[in-house]
C-alpha positions, 0 to 999 in steps of 0.5 A, spaced: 422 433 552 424 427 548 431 425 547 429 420 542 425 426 538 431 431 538 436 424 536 431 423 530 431 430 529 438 431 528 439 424 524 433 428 519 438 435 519 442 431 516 439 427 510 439 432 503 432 434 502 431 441 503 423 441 506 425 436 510 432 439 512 427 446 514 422 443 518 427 440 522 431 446 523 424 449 525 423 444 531 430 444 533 429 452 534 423 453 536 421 445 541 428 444 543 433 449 543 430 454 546 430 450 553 436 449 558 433 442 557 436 441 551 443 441 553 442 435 558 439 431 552 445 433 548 450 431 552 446 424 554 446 423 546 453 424 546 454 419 551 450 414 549 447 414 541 449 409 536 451 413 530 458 417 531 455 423 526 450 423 530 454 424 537 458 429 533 453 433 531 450 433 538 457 435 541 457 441 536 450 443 538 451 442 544 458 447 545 454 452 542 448 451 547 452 452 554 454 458 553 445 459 554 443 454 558 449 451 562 449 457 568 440 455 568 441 447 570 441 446 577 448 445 581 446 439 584 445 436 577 452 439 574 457 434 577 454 428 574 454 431 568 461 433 567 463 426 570 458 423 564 460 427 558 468 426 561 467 419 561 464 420 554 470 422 551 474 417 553 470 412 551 470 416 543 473 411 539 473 416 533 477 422 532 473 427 530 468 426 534 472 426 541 474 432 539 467 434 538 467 432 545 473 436 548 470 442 546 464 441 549 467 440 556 472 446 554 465 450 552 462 448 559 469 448 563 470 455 562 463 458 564 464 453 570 472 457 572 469 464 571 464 461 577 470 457 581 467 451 579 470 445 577 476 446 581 480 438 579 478 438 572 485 442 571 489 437 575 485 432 572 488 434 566 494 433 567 495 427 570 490 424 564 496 427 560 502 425 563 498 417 563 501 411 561 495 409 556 496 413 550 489 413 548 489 418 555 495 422 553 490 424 546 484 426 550 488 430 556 491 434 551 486 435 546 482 438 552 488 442 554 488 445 548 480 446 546 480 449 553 486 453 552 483 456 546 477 457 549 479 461 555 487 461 556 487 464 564 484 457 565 491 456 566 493 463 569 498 459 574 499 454 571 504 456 565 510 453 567 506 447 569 504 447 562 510 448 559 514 442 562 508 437 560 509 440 554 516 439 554 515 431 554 508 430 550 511 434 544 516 428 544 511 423 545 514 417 543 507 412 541 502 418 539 502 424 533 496 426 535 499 428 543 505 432 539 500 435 535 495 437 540 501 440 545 504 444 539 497 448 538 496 449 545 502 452 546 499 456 540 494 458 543 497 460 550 502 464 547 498 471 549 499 470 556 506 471 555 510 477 558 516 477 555 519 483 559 516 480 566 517 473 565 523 471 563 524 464 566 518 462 563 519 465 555 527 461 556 523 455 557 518 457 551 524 457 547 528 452 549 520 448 545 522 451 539 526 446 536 521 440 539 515 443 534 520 444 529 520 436 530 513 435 530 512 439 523 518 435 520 514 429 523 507 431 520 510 432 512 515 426 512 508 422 514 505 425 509 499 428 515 495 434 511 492 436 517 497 436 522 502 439 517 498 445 517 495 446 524 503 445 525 504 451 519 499 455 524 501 456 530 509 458 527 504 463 524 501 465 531 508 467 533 509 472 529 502 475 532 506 477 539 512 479 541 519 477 536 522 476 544 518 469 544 521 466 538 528 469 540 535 466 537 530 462 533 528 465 529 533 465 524 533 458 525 526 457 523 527 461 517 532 457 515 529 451 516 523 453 512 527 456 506 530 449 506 524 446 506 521 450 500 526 448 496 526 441 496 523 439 491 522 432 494 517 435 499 509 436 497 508 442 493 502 444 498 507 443 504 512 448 500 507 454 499 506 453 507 513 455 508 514 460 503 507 462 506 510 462 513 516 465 510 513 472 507 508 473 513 514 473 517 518 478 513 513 482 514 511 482 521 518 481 523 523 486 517 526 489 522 529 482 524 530 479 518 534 485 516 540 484 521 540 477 520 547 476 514 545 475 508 538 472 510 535 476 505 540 475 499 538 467 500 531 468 501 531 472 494 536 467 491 532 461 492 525 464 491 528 464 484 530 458 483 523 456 485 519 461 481 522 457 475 518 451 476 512 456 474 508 452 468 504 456 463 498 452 464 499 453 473 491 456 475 493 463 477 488 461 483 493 455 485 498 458 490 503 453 489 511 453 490 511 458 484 507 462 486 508 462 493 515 464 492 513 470 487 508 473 494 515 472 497 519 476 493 514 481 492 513 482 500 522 482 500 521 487 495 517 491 500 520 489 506 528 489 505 533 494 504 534 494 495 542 491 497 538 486 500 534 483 494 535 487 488 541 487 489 542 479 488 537 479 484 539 484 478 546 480 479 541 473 477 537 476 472 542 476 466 544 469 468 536 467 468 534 471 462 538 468 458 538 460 459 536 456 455 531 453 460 524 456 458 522 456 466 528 460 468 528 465 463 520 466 466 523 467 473 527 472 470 522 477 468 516 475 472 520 476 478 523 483 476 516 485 474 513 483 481 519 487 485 519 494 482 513 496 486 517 495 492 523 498 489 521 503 485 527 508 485 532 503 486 529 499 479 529 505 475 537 507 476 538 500 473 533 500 467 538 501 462 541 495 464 535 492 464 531 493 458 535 489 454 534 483 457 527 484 457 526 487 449 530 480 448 524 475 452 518 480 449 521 477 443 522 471 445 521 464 440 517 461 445 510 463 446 510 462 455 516 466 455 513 472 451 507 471 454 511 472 462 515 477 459 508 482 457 506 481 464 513 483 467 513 489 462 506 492 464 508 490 471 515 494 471 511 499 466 506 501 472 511 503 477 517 506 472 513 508 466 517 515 464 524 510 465 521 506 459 520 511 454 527 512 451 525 504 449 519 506 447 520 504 439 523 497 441 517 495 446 512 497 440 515 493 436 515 488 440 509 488 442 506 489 435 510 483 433 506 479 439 499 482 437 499 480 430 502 473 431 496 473 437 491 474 431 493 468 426 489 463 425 490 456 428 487 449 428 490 449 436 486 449 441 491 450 446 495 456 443 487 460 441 487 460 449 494 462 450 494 467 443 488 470 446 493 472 454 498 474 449 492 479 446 490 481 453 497 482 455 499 486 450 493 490 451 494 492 459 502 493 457 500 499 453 495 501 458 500 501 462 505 504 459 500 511 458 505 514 462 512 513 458 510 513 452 513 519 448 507 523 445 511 524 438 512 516 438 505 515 439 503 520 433 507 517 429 504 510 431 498 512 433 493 511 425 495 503 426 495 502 434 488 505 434 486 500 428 489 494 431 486 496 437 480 498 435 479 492 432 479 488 438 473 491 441 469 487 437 473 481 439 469 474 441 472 475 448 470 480 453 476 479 457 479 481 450 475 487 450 475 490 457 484 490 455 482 492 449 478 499 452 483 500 457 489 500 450 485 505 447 483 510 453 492 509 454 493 510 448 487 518 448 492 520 455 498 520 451 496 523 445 491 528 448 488 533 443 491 530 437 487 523 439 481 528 437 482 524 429 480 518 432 475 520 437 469 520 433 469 512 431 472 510 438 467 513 442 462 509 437 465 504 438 465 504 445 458 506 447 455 500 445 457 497 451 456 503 455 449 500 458 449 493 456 447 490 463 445 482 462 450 478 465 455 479 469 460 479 464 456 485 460 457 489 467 465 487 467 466 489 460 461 496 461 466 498 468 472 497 464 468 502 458 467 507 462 474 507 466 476 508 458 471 513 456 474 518 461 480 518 460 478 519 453 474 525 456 480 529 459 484 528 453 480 532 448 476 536 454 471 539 454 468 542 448 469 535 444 467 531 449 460 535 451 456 531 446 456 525 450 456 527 457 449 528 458 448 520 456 454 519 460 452 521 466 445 518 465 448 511 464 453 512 470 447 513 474 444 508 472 450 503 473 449 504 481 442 500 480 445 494 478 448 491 484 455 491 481 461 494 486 466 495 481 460 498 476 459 503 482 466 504 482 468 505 475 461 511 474 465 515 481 472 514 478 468 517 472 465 523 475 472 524 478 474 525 470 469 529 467 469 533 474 476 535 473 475 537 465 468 541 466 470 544 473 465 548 475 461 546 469 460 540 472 455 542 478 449 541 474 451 534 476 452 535 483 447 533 487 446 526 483 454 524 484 453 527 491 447 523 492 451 517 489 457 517 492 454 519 500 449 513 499 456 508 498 459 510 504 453 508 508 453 501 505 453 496 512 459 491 512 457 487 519 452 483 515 457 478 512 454 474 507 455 467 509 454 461 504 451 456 509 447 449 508 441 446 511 444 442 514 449 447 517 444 451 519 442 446 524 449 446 527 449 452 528 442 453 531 438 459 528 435 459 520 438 467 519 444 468 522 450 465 526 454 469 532 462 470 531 466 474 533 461 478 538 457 480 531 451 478 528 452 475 521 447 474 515 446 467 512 445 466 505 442 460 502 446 456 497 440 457 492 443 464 491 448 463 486 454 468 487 459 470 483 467 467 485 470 471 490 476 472 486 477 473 477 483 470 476 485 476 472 483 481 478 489 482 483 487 487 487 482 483 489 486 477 490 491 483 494 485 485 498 483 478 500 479 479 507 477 486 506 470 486 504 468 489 497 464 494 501 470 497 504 474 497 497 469 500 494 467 506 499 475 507 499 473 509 491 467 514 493 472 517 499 477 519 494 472 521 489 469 526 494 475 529 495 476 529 487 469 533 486 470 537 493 476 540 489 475 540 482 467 542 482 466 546 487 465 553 488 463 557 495 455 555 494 457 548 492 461 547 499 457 551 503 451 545 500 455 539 501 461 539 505 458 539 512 455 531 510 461 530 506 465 531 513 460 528 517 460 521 512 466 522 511 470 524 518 468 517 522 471 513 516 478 515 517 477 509 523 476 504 519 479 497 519 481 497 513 488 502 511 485 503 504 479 508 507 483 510 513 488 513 508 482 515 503 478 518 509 485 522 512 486 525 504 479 528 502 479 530 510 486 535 509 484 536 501 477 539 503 481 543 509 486 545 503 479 547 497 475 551 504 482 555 505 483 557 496 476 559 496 477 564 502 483 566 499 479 568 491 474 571 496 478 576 500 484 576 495 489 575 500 494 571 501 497 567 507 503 570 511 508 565 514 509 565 522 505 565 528 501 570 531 496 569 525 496 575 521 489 573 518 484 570 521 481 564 518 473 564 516 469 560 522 467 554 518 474 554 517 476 553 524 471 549 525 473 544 518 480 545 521 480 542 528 475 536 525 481 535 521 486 536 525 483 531 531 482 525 525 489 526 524 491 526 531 487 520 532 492 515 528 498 519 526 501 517 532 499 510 534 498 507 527 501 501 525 500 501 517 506 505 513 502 507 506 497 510 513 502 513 515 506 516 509 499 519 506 497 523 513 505 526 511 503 528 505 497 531 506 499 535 512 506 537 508 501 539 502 496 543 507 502 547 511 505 549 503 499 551 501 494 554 506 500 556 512 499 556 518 492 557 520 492 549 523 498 550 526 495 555 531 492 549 535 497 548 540 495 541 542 496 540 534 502 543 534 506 539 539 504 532 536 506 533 530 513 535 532 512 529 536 509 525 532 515 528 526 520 527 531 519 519 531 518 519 525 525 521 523 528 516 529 524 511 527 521 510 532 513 510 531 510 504 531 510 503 524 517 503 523 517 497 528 517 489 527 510 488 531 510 487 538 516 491 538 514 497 539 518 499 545 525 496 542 531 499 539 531 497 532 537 499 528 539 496 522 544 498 516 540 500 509 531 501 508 526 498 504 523 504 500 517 503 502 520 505 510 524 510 507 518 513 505 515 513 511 521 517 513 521 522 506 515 524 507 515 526 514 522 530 512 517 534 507 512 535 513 518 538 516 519 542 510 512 545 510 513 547 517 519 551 515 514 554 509 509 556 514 512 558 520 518 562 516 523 566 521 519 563 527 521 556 525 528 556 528 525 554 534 523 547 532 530 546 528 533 545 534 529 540 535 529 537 527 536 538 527 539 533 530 536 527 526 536 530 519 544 532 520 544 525 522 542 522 515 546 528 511 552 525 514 550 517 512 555 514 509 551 508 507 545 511 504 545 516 499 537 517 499 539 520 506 544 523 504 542 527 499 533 528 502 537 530 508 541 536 504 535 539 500 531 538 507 537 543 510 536 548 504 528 549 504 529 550 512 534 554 510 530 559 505 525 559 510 528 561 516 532 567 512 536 570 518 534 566 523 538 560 520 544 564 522 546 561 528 547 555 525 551 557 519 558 554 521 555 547 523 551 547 516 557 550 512 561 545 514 557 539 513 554 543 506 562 543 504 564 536 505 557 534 501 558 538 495 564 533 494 558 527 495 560 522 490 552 521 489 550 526 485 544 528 487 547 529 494 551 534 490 547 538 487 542 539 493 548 541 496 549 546 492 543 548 492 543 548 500 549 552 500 546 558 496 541 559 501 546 558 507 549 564 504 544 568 501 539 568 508 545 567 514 548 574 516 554 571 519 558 573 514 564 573 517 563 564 518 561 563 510 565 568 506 572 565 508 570 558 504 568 563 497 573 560 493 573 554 495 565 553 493 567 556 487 572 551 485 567 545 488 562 548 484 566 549 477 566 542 474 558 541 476 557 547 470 560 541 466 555 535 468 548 534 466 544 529 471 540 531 477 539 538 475 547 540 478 547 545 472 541 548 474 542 548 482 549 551 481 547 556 476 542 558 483 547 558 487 553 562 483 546 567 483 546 567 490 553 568 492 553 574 487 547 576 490 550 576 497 557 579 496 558 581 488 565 583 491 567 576 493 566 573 486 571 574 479 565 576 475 569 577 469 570 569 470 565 566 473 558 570 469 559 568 462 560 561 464 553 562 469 550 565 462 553 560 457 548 555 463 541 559 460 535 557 459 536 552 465 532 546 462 531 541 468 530 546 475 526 552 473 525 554 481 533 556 480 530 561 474 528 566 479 534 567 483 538 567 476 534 572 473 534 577 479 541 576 479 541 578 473 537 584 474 541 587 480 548 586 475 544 590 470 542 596 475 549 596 477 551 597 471 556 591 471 561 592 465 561 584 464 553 583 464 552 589 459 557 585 454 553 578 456 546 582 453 547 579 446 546 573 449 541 574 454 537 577 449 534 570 446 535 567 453 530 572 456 525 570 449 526 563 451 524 563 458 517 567 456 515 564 451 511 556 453 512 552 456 509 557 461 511 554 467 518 556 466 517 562 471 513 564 476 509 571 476 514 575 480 521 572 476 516 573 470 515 580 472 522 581 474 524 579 467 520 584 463 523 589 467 530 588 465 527 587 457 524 594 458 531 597 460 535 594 455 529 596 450 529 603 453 537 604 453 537 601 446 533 598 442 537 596 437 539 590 441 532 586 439 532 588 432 534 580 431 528 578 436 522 582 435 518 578 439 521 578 445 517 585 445 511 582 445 513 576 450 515 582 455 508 586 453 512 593 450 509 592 444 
């Protein structure tokens, strides 16, 4: 085998000539790289070749052969080969190539020690790096950390060895380079700490702390790019493993780093690595940032300053400082209790809105729209405050302003659009004024491009605000919107276009049916992009289309919308073809549209969509394309593939052209960045099965498809990725939930609360049941991804409503939802904890919403429990008690407060009599909160006190406290938010129902009556109108005089909207009608209609 050959060889995988380049790498592959030999020509070149690229090369290659040959060359030759390529690497004068060298003698070292050979190298590395010579220090402590990274237990018994050298390398006085390379070896090594065992060791990691803090500040006033970011790396390797290895220092380093962000006098690059740091580490480490005082409120606060630096000609693919500092505040918004960031920053806002700085006034409403998601609910109770501030910015004289106060008010409108509607007029002012200013012609090249994001902007504010705008508002409006927007449609720009589409299908939703005016001239316009295919454009814009057309569809419905469903569905079908995910991703979501307006109609269609959406599924994600060059290639020692990270990876020429990984317009994809477009979109197909299974399919249909779509579907709920694990777990539980309505239709009966089961479910029920409920139980406990979380909660609860018991009888799955609801609640389970924390207490004041979600949704667990189970819940209250009555009493929190009293309620509906033994705590606690200052909490009180009284049987406890209810209950009949009229009209009605005796009905029913027809909570219509049905056949004197007044209340209740009663109160009002018409029909002489209402005539 010929060295010079294999030099020359490497020299040619170098040289840009693409023949060349393959041949080379064809004789590489096939005469040399095959062969042990290989290696120890490698290593002769590293020692020995002239040209340092080429030496580089061969030490690359090299590493990459010892992993194969190394254990194949004869021992007796071994020793020789270490010293020689040791020897290598302290005479390499280049950098870069030494530390080529280094890896190749980790590569090498590490076979070697699993063998327990090459026993003096650790020794030796120790003294190379406790040398005099700095030139020693560099390559011993670039070894360490290759070999650190390579096989950390090289060093098992040497820790504390290792932490002393470091604690003098990490201030080496002659060399950054030692310092460096000590700090990522401590990086490296940090999985083998055991913080709880080795206490010594982890006091001594810590006290390295402010020394690496050192090395860092060195790095940036050096102005060192690399050893800036390979210092900023293994701070982020920190919060990997246990918070116990940081300790006390944590909140030193996150001070540290917002310092450090906010100096404007440092790079921008080095700023957004520590507002990068910072939003890694409030995420993984929330919990600690919690507790630290007013962290939060700094970090909220200064992010604000630095968002003001924001340009309007800022690439949005460029993660500067101002950028950066919006991800942090997204993710404090996500992570952090309200008080904590909403708070400061609300209080901020007014100031920033209003300055006479243009980037200030940007801050001010971008950071707001970029917080609402993580605060929702906390958003919405101040958006009274709010929307002025930014009505005033969407009309702001400057053109960057307005155009940041678009993007704000879409943001703010996708997460609380139905609190914007009361604005609904000022913003479409607003946003028209905008769009025709947009429209004007200008001899300006950079205002054209900043007219045409305002376009755009407009556009995606209206598709946002579908949901809150009011539907009268938009008749009014809709002739002209439709117009401007339509107009658009033909615009020059397709990005235009796309928005446009989107405005239009917004703007169908609302209106509904009274959009069918314009229906007509929009789908004709629209269809001329419905199979456009040439670029990569077209298929954008034709995604963007279909995604409008089918909100089109459900708002005009069937009869309307038939004619184009045929070539719809042709086209969707096609659209699979044509190697566009997001295509394939519009056509499912279409398929869902058109399955949810025809329904059963739909099933023409069936076997293409389920063929379609069961091929997604299959798509393989371990192929990974990588874009590599020949010379590359070469490197890496195959023409086809590379193996990383134990899997085989695809390599793509570079003469394949492929689209950018990210739009600048799409954040979802910059959100799912490292998620593989794959995996987004088999996320889409799980959910759209569900959407199909439910909406499309009768008996014939699941008995064809869904054993495949479990079998598909079932292994994803394991996936790496949240997105098809959630979709996975939901589509799971929502086919249970179909399964169980069909064989319900079939039998025409209906559950019944309790164990034993009185009906037995099917065998494929069964059978579907316990495939769902082991999916489940495979992650529900040990996941550490909250929205996982929250949604198996929200489907087990929706399932344990709807179809009872039947899943519970599985005694295995029984035990581990109250386990598993139990540490929920606590907060306890895995996804309540700062990672790596899992075993530790971790109590703060105050929740994110996000986290309180988490809890929320498992109290709604808990809830359905109490539904489905009925009498035979009491048992497992004992167990829920504690925690809930624990957040009923939260002084802190009005959240828990008033969650944890409706819980009470419902559990207490449930239970009926079994609720008795529990009456004086409940009352007790029940009592105090129908005094809550929050008046949610007051008005679930009320409520809950209702079904205390009207289930509990121990009179004796309750009765004593009438009067004072009475007098609680008195000025809610006055107030009108949170449904406290009509919980307290339910509650009155059970009172009187329980022990008429006890209440002055002469005072209280004409206050209850004057209450009618409850407006918000038509739940407490059916304890009402069976109240008032019992008085009546007691012949109660007072409910008798009320009759005139009730007469149009009992019209109004039956009359639209339908689902002001459920069938039984809807019975149970007919009745009453029909006994007053039979003992005197002169009392509807003034309502005639309400005897056609009732069925009399």
């Amino acid at each position: 085998m010929d060295k010079q050959r294999l030099a020359a060889l490497l020299q040619e995988s170098q040289v840009p000539d693409t023949q060349n380049l393959k041949a080379a790498t064809a004789e590489l592959q096939k005469n040399y790289y095959s062969h042990p030999e290989s290696l120890l020509l490698l290593v002769e070149i590293v020692a020995t070749h002239q040209d340092v690229n080429i030496r580089q090369l061969a030490a690359v290659q090299a590493a990459r052969l010892a992993i194969k040959h190394w254990e194949k060359i004869p021992k007796e030759q071994k020793p020789a080969v270490r010293q020689h390529l040791v020897q290598a690497t302290m005479n390499e004068q280049t950098p870069r190539a030494r530390h080529a060298n280094s890896r190749l003698v980790a590569a090498i070292a590490a076979i070697d020690m699993e063998e327990g050979e090459w026993p003096d190298l650790v020794p030796a590395l120790f003294t190379l790096s406790s040398s005099s010579e700095v030139g020693q220090r560099e390559v011993g402590s670039y070894i360490i950390f290759s070999l650190l990274e390579e096989n950390p237990t090289a060093f098992a018994d040497d820790i504390d060895k290792l932490l002393d050298l470091f604690a003098h390398t990490l201030r080496d006085p002659q060399s950054a380079d030692v310092r460096i390379n000590s700090m990522m070896s401590i990086g490296a090594m940090l999985l083998m700490f055991e913080p709880l065992e080795e206490e010594e060791s982890v006091s001594k990691l810590q006290s390295l702390i402010p020394s690496m803090v050192d090395v860092l500040k060195d790095a940036v006033q050096a102005g060192d790019d690399e050893k800036t970011g390979q210092a900023f790396e293994v701070f982020q390797q920190f919060l990997a493993y246990e918070s116990a290895l940081l300790g006390r220092y944590l909140k030193d380093l996150v001070q540290f780093m917002i310092d450090l962000a906010a100096n404007k006098q440092a790079e921008d690059d080095v700023r957004a690595q520590a507002l990068a740091f910072l939003a890694q580490t409030v995420r993984y480490r929330r919990m600690k940032i919690q507790g630290m005082k007013d962290m939060g409120q700094e970090l909220t606060q200064k992010s604000l300053l630095i968002l003001t630096e924001i340009d309007d000609d800022e690439d949005d693919d460029d993660m500067g400082p101002a950028r950066s500092a919006l991800a942090l505040l997204d993710q404090l918004a996500s992570d952090l209790p309200p008080r904590q960031v909403i708070v400061p920053l609300l209080e901020a806002l007014p100031k920033f809105a209003t300055s006479t700085e243009p980037g200030f006034r940007k801050a001010g409403i971008l950071a707001l729209g970029t917080v609402v998601e993580g605060a929702p609910d906390f958003i919405a109770s101040q958006v009274k405050a709010i929307m002025p501030l930014a009505i005033t910015l969407l009309n702001d004289p400057d053109v960057g302003v307005r155009h940041t106060a678009l993007i704000g008010l879409a943001r703010l409108a996708d997460d609380i659009a139905e609190e914007l509607t009361p604005f609904n007029e000022p913003i479409m002012t607003a946003l028209v004024k905008n769009l025709q200013a947009a429209m004007a012609p200008t001899g300006d090249e950079k205002l054209d491009k900043k007219n045409i994001e305002i376009i755009r902007s407009v556009c995606l504010a209206l598709d946002s605000m579908s949901d809150g705008l009011d539907a009268e508002f938009m008749k009014q409006n809709a002739g002209d919107l439709v117009s401007n927007i339509g107009a658009l449609i033909g615009h020059n720009d397709f990005k235009v276009k796309v928005a446009a589409s989107g405005a239009i299908g917004a703007i169908a939703e609302c209106l509904g049916e009274d959009f069918k005016p314009y229906f007509e001239q929009t789908m004709h316009a629209l269809g001329a992009y419905l199979t456009i295919k040439e670029s990569e454009e077209d298929l954008s814009l034709r995604s963007g289309v279909c995604d409008s057309v089918g909100r089109i569809a459900t708002a005009v419905g069937a009869q309307a919308f038939q004619p184009y469903v045929v070539d719809l569905m042709r086209s969707s079908e096609e659209a699979l073809k044509l190697d566009n995910s997001r295509l394939r991703e519009s056509s499912f979501i279409l398929w869902s549209s058109l399955a949810k307006v025809y329904e059963k109609e739909f099933a023409h269609f069936l076997p293409g969509v389920f063929l379609g959406l069961f091929d997604s599924l299959k798509l393989e994600e371990e192929e990974i394309k990588l874009t590599l060059s020949e010379e590359e290639k070469a490197i890496v020692g195959t023409n086809d593939e590379v193996i990383t990270g134990g899997k085989r990876v695809k390599v793509k020429n570079t003469e394949e052209n492929d689209e950018d990984w990210m739009d600048e317009e799409d954040e979802d994809d910059y959100e799912d960045f490292g998620v593989s477009v794959e995996a987004l979109e088999k996320e889409v197909a799980i959910e759209i099965l569900g959407d199909i299974i439910n909406y499309a399919c009768g008996a014939a249909e699941i008995t064809q498809y869904l054993e495949k779509t479990v079998e598909c579907v079932s292994p994803l709920a394991e996936h790496p990725y949240e997105g098809c694990r959630k979709a996975a777990i939901s589509t799971l539980w929502r086919s249970y939930a179909r399964v169980w309505q069909l064989m319900e239709q079939e039998t025409g009966s209906s559950w019944e609360p309790g164990l034993p089961l009185k009906q037995a479910p099917t065998v494929t029920l069964t059978k579907l049941g316990e495939i769902v409920y082991k999916a489940t139980l495979a992650l529900w406990l040990e996941e550490s991804d909250r929205s996982v979380v929250t949604e198996i909660n929200r489907n087990v609860a929706a399932t344990l409503k709807a179809c009872g018991p039947a899943i519970l009888a599985q005694e295995e799955f029984m035990r581990e939802i109250v386990t598993t609801i139990t540490s929920l609640i606590t907060r306890s389970h895995p996804c309540q904890q700062d990672l790596g924390d899992d075993d530790e207490e971790q109590e703060v004041e105050g929740t994110s919403e996000y986290d309180w979600l988490v809890i929320d949704t498992a109290l709604d667990v808990v809830i359905g429990l109490a539904i489905a189970l009925g009498p035979g819940f009491a048992e497992l209250w004992k167990i829920f008690e504690k925690p809930i009555l624990t957040f009923a009493s939260s002084e802190a929190e009005n959240i828990e407060r008033s969650t944890a009293v409706g819980v009470i309620a419902e559990c207490a509906s449930n239970m009926e009599a079994a609720v008795t033994p529990h009456t004086e705590k409940l009352m007790k606690l029940l009592l105090k909160r129908l005094g809550d200052p929050d008046l949610e909490t007051k008005s679930n009180a009320a409520y809950a006190v209702g079904q205390l009284i009207y289930n509990s049987t121990d009179s004796t406890t309750y009765l004593p406290h009438y009067n004072t209810i009475l007098q609680k209950l008195e000025p809610m009949l006055q107030m009108q938010e949170a449904r406290i009229k009509d919980n307290a009209a339910g509650c009155l009605s059970r009172m009187i129902m329980a022990h008429p005796e006890q209440i002055p009905l002469g005072e209280v029913l004409p206050a209850m009556v004057g209450l009618l027809p409850l407006k918000d909570d038509y739940e407490e219509n059916s304890p009402v109108y069976e109240c008032i049905q019992k008085l009546y056949a007691a012949n109660e004197p007072t409910i008798q005089q009320l009759t005139p007044k009730l007469i149009p209340v009992f019209e109004a209740v039956l009359s639209p909207p339908s689902e002001q009663l459920d069938d039984e109160t809807r019975e149970v009002v007919r009745k009453t009608v029909f006994m007053l018409y039979n003992a005197n029909q002169g009392l509807f002489s003034a309502n005639p209609n309400i005897l056609k209402l009732a069925g009399i005539v």
